[in-house]
C-alpha positions, 0 to 999 in steps of 0.5 A: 415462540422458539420456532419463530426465534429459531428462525430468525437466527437461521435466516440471520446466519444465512445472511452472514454466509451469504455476505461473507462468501460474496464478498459483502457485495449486496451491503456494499451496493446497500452504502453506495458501492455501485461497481459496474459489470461492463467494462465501458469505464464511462464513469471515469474521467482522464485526461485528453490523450490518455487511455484506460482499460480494464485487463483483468477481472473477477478477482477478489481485493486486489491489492499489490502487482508485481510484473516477473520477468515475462510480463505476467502479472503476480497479485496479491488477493488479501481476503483471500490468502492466496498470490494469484498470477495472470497471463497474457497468453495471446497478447491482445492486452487482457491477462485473460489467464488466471491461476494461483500460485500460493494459496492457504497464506496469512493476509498476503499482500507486499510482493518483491522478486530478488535474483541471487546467481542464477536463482529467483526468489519471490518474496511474499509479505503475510502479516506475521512473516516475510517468507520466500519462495524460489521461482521458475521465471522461464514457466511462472511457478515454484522451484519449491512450494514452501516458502523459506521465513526470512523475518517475523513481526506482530501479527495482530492489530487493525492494521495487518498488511505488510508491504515489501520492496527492495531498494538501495542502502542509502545509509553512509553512516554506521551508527551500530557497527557493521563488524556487529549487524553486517546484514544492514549494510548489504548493498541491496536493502528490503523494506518492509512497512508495519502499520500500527496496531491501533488508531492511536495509542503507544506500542509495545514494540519497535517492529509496528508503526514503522518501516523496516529493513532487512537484507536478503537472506534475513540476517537482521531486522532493523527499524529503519523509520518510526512514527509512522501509523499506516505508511502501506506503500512506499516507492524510490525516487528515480534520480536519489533512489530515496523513499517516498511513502504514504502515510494515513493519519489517525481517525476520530479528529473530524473530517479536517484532521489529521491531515494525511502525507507523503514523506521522505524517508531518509536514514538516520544521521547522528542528529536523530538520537533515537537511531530511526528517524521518528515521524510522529505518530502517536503525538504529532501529525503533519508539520509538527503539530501535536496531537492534544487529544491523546494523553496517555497515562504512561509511557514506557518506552523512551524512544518515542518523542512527545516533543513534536520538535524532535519529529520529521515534518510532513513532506507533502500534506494532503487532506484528511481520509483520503487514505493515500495508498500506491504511489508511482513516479512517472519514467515512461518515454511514452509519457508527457516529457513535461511529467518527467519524475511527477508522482502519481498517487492513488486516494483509496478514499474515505470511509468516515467522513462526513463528505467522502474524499478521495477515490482518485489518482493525483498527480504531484509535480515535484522536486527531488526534495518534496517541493510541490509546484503543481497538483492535479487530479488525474483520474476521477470518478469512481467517487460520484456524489448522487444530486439530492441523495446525499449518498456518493456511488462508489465505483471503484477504490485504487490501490496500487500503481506499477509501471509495466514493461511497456510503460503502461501504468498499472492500477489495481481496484480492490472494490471493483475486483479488478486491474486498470491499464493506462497507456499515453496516446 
C-alpha cells in the first residue's frame, strides 16, 4: 500500500514538473488551446488588403514590445522573468535573432525608453519596482547591468504586471504646489499602471488599482487616476496626447456583468476633490452604475466614493470578459486614409465565461473625445467555436499592439508564443 501511494505522488510530481517546465502546453490543448506549429495563419480572418505574418517565434508569454532605435524588437517574457531583444539581422522581415537581455527580474513586463543628453535609459517595470538601466543604442546592450530603482509599489496580489509609458504633462493645474512636489510637473511624464490586488474588495493603499505618474528620475510617485481595477494597457491620443486605457471589470457577475471599457484618462481639475479622478471600482462599473453585490463591512479610507455620482463614467463599454488588453491608434500613411486616428484593440478574451468572448482585434472609429461611430472586427479566429462539442480551439491570445517604424502593426500572443506583423497592401 505505501509503494502503490509512493507512486502516486511520484508520478503526480512528475506531472507538475513536466507541466510547469512546458509551460502547461498539454493542459492547455486538454481546455481547447490548439496553438498551430506551422505558421500558415489560415485560421485567422482579416480584412481584404491587409497582410499577417508571424516574425518571431518560440518565445515564452510574450507580452509588452518595444522597438529601439535600430529597429530590434525589446520583449518582455513575464513568466520568465527576463527582457529578451530580437533582431532582424538579414532584414527579410523575421526577427530570426534572439538573445536576453535582463534575465533573473521580478514578473517584468511594462518597457519604455527615455534619452537624457546623450544617454538612453531603459526603463523595465517588475511587479515591485521600475528600474532603469542605460542602454547602448548603437549595439543593443547595457552600458551598465544593474538597473537604478526609480519607484516602488505592492508587489502581492492577483494582478501583478506593471505597465509604463511616458507621455506628456497634460496637467494645467497645480493642486499640490510645484515649489513642493517639483517632479510632477516635469514636462515629460512616466505612467505607470497598478492593478488591484484582488477581484473586488477595498485596498490599503493608493499605489494599487490606479494609474500613476512619475518624472524620469524618480523624484515623486503620485496617483495620477483611481478606481481603475486592472487598466494593463494604456496609449496617447495622437492629436490631444490624452490617455486612453483598458480596463477589466471584476469577475463572479455572470457572463453579461460587468461591462469591460476604455476611458479617457484626464488629470484632475479642482471639481475632483479627491485630487485623482476616481473611475469606480470597487462600487460602481460602466456608466455609473453600482455595484450592489459588494458591501463591505468597513471602509477606511475616505478617498474612495461609494457614490457612483462622484466617479468618471465609462468612455467606450465593451462586453463582459473580453479582457481588453493593448491598444494602439492607427497614424501609418500606409493605412486606410479613412482609419486615420481609429483605435485598435486587442480582446485577450475570456477565461470564465459561459460562452468565450474576445480573442480578437477591434477596431474603433472615434472622435478625439470617445464618441464611437463605428465598431468592427479586425482580425478574428483564434477563438473557434467547434460545432457540436461545445468546446471553442484556442488558437492564440493577443496582447500588445505597436506601430514599428515601418508602420506595421506589431501583435504579441502570449498563448501562441509568438509576434504577428500586419502590413497594409
Amino acid at each position: 500500500m505505501k509503494k502503490a501511494i509512493l507512486g502516486f505522488i511520484l508520478f503526480v510530481l512528475v506531472v507538475v514538473i513536466y507541466s510547469f517546465w512546458t509551460d502547461f502546453k498539454l493542459a492547455k490543448r486538454l481546455v481547447g488551446y490548439n496553438v498551430p506549429v506551422d505558421n500558415g495563419l489560415r485560421f485567422l480572418n482579416i480584412p481584404e488588403g491587409f497582410k499577417i505574418t508571424v516574425v518571431a517565434k518560440d518565445l515564452s508569454g510574450p507580452r509588452v514590445i518595444l522597438f529601439d532605435a535600430k529597429g530590434r524588437i525589446l520583449v518582455s517574457e513575464t513568466k520568465e522573468g527576463r527582457v529578451s531583444i530580437l533582431e532582424d539581422k538579414n532584414k527579410n522581415g523575421d526577427f530570426e535573432t534572439k538573445h536576453i537581455l535582463i534575465n533573473n527580474l521580478k514578473s517584468p513586463h511594462g518597457l519604455a525608453f527615455f534619452s537624457s543628453g546623450n544617454t538612453t535609459y531603459l526603463y523595465v517595470a517588475e511587479t515591485n519596482q521600475v528600474a532603469r538601466y542605460v542602454y547602448d543604442v548603437e549595439n543593443g546592450a547595457l552600458i551598465i547591468a544593474k538597473g537604478e530603482n526609480i519607484a516602488t509599489f505592492p508587489a502581492d496580489g492577483s494582478h501583478f504586471t506593471r505597465t509604463i509609458a511616458f507621455g506628456a504633462n497634460t496637467r494645467n493645474l497645480d493642486l499640490v504646489g510645484e515649489k513642493l512636489l517639483k517632479g510632477l510637473y516635469s514636462k515629460d511624464k512616466l505612467y505607470i499602471s497598478v492593478g488591484s490586488s484582488c477581484d473586488v474588495c477595498v485596498e490599503n493603499t493608493w499605489k494599487r488599482a490606479a494609474i500613476l505618474e512619475s518624472d524620469p528620475e524618480g523624484t515623486v510617485t503620485a496617483e495620477f487616476a483611481g478606481g481603475l481595477r486592472n487598466s494593463v494597457f494604456f496609449a496617447f491620443h495622437p492629436e490631444t496626447g490624452e490617455m486612453w486605457a483598458t480596463e477589466m471589470g471584476q469577475d463572479n457577475l455572470g457572463d453579461n456583468l460587468p461591462p469591460d471599457e476604455i476611458n479617457i484618462i484626464r488629470p484632475a481639475g479642482l471639481k475632483q476633490k479627491f485630487g485623482a479622478r476616481r473611475f469606480g471600482w470597487p462600487f460602481c462599473y460602466g456608466n455609473q452604475v453600482a455595484d450592489k453585490t459588494f458591501k463591505p463591512e468597513k471602509i477606511e479610507r475616505t478617498d474612495i466614493p461609494t457614490d457612483c455620482g462622484q466617479t468618471e463614467p465609462a468612455t467606450i463599454e465593451i462586453p463582459a470578459h473580453s479582457a481588453p488588453l493593448g491598444l494602439a491608434f492607427v497614424t501609418s500613411a500606409k493605412w486606410p486614409s479613412q482609419w486615420k486616428n481609429n483605435l485598435l484593440v486587442a480582446y485577450h478574451g475570456s477565461w470564465n465565461s459561459t460562452v468565450p468572448v474576445g480573442y480578437k482585434i477591434v477596431r474603433f472609429k472615434v472622435d478625439k473625445n470617445g464618441k464611437v461611430s463605428e465598431i468592427a472586427d479586425f482580425i478574428t479566429g483564434w477563438l473557434s467555436p467547434s460545432a457540436g462539442s461545445g468546446q471553442a480551439k484556442i488558437y492564440g491570445r493577443p496582447v500588445d499592439l505597436k506601430f514599428g517604424p515601418d508602420d506595421a502593426l506589431y501583435i504579441s500572443d502570449d498563448a501562441a508564443g509568438v509576434i504577428y506583423k500586419v502590413i497594409s497592401n
